[in-house]
N, C-alpha and C positions, 0 to 999 in steps of 0.2 A: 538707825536701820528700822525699815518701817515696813512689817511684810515682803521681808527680800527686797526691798526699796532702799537704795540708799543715795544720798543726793552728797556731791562732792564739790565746791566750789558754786557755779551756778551748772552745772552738767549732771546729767541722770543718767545714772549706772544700773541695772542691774545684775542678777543672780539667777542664772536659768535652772528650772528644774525637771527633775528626770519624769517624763511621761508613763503610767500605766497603761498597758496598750492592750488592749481589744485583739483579737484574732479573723483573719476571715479563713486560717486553714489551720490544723492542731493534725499531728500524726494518728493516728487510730489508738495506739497504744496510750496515750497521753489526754484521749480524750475526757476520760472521767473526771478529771480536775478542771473542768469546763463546763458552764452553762450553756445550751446552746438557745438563742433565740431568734427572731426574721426580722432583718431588716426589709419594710417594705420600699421599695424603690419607684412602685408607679404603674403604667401602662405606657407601654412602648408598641408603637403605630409602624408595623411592619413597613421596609423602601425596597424600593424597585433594585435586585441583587443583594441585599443582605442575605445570610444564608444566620441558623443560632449560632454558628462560631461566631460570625463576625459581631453579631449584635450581645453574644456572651463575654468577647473580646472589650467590646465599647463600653456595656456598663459595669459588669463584673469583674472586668479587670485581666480573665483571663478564658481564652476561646474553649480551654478543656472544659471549662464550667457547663457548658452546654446540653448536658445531660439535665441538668438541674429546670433548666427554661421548660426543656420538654417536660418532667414532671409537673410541672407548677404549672402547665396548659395543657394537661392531657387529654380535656375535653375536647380543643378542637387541632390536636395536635395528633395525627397518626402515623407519622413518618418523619420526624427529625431529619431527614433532608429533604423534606419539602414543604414550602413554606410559600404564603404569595403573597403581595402588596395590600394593603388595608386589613390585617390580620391586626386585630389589636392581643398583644400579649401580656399579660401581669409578670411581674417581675418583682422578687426578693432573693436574697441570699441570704445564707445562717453567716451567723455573727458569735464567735465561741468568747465567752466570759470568765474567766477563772473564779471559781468557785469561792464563796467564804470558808473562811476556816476560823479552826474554834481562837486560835491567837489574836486575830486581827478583827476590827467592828463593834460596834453598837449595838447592844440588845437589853429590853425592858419586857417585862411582863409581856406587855403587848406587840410588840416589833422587836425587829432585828434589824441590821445592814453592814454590809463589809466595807471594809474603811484598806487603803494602800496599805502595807506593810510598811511601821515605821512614822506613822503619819499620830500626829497630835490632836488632841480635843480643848476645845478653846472657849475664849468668849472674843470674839472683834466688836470695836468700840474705835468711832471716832466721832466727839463731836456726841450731838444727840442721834449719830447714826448708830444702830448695833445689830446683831445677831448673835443673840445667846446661848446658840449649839452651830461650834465651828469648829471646821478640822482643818489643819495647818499640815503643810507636808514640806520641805526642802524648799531653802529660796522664797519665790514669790508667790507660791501655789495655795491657795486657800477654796476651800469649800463650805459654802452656808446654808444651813438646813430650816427646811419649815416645814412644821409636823401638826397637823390640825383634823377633826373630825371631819369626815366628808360630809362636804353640804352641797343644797341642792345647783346655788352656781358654780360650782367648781364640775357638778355632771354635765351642766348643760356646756359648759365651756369645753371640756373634752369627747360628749357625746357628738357635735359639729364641730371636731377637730379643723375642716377646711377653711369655712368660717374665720373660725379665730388667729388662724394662720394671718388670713387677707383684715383681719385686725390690727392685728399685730403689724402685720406690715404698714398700714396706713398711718398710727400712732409713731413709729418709729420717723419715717417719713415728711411727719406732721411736725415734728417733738424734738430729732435730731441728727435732720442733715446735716451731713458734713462732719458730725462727731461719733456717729454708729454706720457701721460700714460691714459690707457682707454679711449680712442677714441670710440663714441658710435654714431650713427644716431637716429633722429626721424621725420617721417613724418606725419603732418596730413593735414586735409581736412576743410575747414569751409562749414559753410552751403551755400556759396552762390557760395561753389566750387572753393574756393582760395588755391590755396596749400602754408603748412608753412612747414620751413623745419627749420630741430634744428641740433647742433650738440654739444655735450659734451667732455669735457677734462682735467684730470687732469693736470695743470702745478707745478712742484716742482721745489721750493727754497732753495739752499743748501747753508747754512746760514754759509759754511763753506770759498764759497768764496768771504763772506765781513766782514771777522773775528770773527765771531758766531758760537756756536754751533749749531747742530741737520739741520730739513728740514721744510720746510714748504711746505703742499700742495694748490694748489687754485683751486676749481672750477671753472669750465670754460664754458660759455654757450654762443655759438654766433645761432642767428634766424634770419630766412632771409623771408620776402615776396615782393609779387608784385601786385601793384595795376594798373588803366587804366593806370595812368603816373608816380609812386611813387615806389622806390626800398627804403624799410625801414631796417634796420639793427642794432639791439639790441645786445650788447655782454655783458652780465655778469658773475661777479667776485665776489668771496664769498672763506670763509675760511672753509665754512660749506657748505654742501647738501643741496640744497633749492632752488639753483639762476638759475635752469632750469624753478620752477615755474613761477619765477617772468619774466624771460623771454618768457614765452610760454604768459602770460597773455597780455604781451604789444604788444605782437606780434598779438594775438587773439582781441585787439582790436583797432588796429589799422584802421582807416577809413578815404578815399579819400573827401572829399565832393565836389559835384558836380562843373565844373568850373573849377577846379583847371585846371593848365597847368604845370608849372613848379614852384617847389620847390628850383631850386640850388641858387637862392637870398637870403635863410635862410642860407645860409654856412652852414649848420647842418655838422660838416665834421671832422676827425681826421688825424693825422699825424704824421709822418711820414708812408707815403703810399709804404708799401714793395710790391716792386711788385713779381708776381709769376705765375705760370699755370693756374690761373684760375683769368682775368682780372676783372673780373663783380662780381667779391666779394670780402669784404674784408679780408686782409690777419689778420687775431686778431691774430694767433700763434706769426708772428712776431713784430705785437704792444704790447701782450702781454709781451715776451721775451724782450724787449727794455723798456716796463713806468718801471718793477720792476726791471729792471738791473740798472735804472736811479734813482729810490726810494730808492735801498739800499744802492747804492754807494753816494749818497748824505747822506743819514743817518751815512755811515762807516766812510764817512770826518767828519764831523761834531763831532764821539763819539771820535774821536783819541785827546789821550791827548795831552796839551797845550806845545809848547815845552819850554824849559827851559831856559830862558837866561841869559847869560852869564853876570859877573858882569859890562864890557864896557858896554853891552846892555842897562841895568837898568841905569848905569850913565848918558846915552847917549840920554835915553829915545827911544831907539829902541823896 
């Protein structure tokens, strides 16, 4: 068993695990145990009959929301039922994150961060691939951390957040059709005007080129913030939908404490560092690509049968 991986005959089985989930609605009473921060969602280009319910309906998820559009465009918004064609409107909704607590998480002199309840702290190693601060949680769910002083490309690379978007896009694109699939962004806001930025990805496993049937998909969630002196870096890995929660959550509480200067004495760090267009971030497409090429091709040694030897051999004790 390999990371809730377990390979049986020539078939690949997994072990689903249970998702931390995110909120987009908490009861009033229950809010305190909740972080609240904005997800941004864009600008949306008023149509000929939308009214804010239908257009809070479309992206929000739900037409009551509607009050929230209005607030968030009160500039050119004076009557929430009236509205006309080519009105551009911004659009976010709060996003409630369940607070750390003193049980659960990571905390050094310098930083903190909440970790799932339940969930392990690790070293992952396969091959000359690793990451030497890893948290494990149920099944196949892993999260790997890069913890490095802020420098100056990692600003520039999230200062043109869109930019590096349309990078990233083209690298993937460039790098690995056909094996990275649904490429997705998300941005949000904390309250104290921190931007987090996510990005999502399917990676498939074709179990065919380590002598196995079928594919295997992995979710794929890398999150990036910036602190006064702290670039943190969360990427999780999951067999199942879910390991964007858990990464939005550690990302969300992540916190600098005062004093800190530098972090890179923690080694918090993984390896091999592919480099690419975009220096100030890390490359997880190609760490990815590299720990599970090294996981299964170690697994496919290991399953090949024992060879046969020869009767000198047996005599010989070869």
């Amino acid at each position: 068993m390999v990371a809730g991986l377990v390979l049986m005959g020539n078939q690949m089985q997994v072990f689903a695990s249970e998702a931390y989930q995110t909120l987009y609605d908490v009861p009033p009473q229950e809010r305190e145990d909740y972080t609240v921060i904005t997800e941004l969602l864009g600008v949306y280009e008023v149509c000929e009959g939308d009214s804010l319910w239908s257009i809070s309906e479309k992206l929000l998820g739900d037409g009551r929301e509607y009050p929230q559009l209005a607030r968030q465009n009160a500039a050119i918004i004076t009557n929430p039922d009236v509205i006309y064609p080519q009105m551009c409107l911004q659009v976010s909704r709060d996003v409630y994150v369940r607070k750390r607590t003193g049980v659960n998480g990571i905390s050094t002199p310098e930083y903190r961060f909440g970790t799932p309840d339940g969930w392990r702290f690790g070293f992952l190693e396969s091959g000359g691939v690793y990451a030497n601060c890893a948290l494990m949680g149920d099944g196949f769910a892993d999260v790997i951390c890069l913890l490095r002083d802020k420098e100056q490309a990692g600003v520039e690379a999230l200062s043109d957040w869109e930019k590096s978007k349309q990078t990233i896009e083209t690298y993937v694109r460039d790098n690995y059709a056909g094996q990275i699939s649904n490429l997705a962004f998300y941005d949000y806001q904390s309250a104290d005007g921190r931007m987090l930025h996510l990005f999502t990805y399917v990676y498939t496993i074709d179990g065919a080129d380590y002598g196995y049937r079928g594919k295997l998909d992995v979710h794929v969630c890398q999150g990036i913030c910036q602190t006064e002196h702290i670039q943190a870096e969360f990427t999780g890995m999951d067999t199942e939908e879910g390991i964007q929660d858990i990464v939005l959550y550690m990302l969300a509480s992540f916190e600098e404490f005062p004093g800190a200067v530098s972090v890179n004495g923690y080694n918090v760090s993984i390896g091999p560092a592919e480099p690419w267009a975009l220096p100030g971030i890390c490359n997880s497409f190609a760490w990815v690509d590299q720990y599970y090429d090294t996981v299964f091709c170690e697994i496919a040694e290991k399953e090949k049968p024992a060879e046969e030897k020869t009767a000198r051999k047996r005599i010989l004790g070869l």
